[in-house]
DRENDO-1510 file (C-alpha; in Angstrom, 1 decimal, always signed):
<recs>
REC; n; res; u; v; w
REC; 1; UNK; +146.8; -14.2; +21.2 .
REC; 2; UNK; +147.4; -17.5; +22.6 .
REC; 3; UNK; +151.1; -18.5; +24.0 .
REC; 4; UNK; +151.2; -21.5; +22.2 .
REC; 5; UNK; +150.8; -19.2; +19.0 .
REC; 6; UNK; +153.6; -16.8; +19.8 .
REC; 7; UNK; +155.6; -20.1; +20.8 .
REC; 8; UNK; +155.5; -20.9; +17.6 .
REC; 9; UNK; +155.8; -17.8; +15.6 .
REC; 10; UNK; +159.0; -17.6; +17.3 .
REC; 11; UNK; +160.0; -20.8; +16.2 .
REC; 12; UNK; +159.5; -20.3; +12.7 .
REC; 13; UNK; +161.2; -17.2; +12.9 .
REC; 14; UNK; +164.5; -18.4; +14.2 .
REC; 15; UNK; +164.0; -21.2; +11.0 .
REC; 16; UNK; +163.7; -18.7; +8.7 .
REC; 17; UNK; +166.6; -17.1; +10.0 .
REC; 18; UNK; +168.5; -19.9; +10.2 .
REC; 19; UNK; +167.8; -20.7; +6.8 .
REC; 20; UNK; +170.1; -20.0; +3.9 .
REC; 21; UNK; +167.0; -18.9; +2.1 .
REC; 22; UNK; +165.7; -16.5; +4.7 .
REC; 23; UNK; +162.1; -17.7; +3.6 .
REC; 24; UNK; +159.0; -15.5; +2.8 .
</recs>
């Protein structure tokens, strides 16, 4: 797995879990 990837996996996870929605 590249770091870039897991860069932004984490990124979108902290969205998601910033979001009101908790998205899928």
């Amino acid at each position: 797995m590249s770091i870039s990837l897991l860069k932004v996996q984490n990124f979108y996870q902290r969205k998601t879990l910033n979001s009101p929605k908790g998205g899928s």
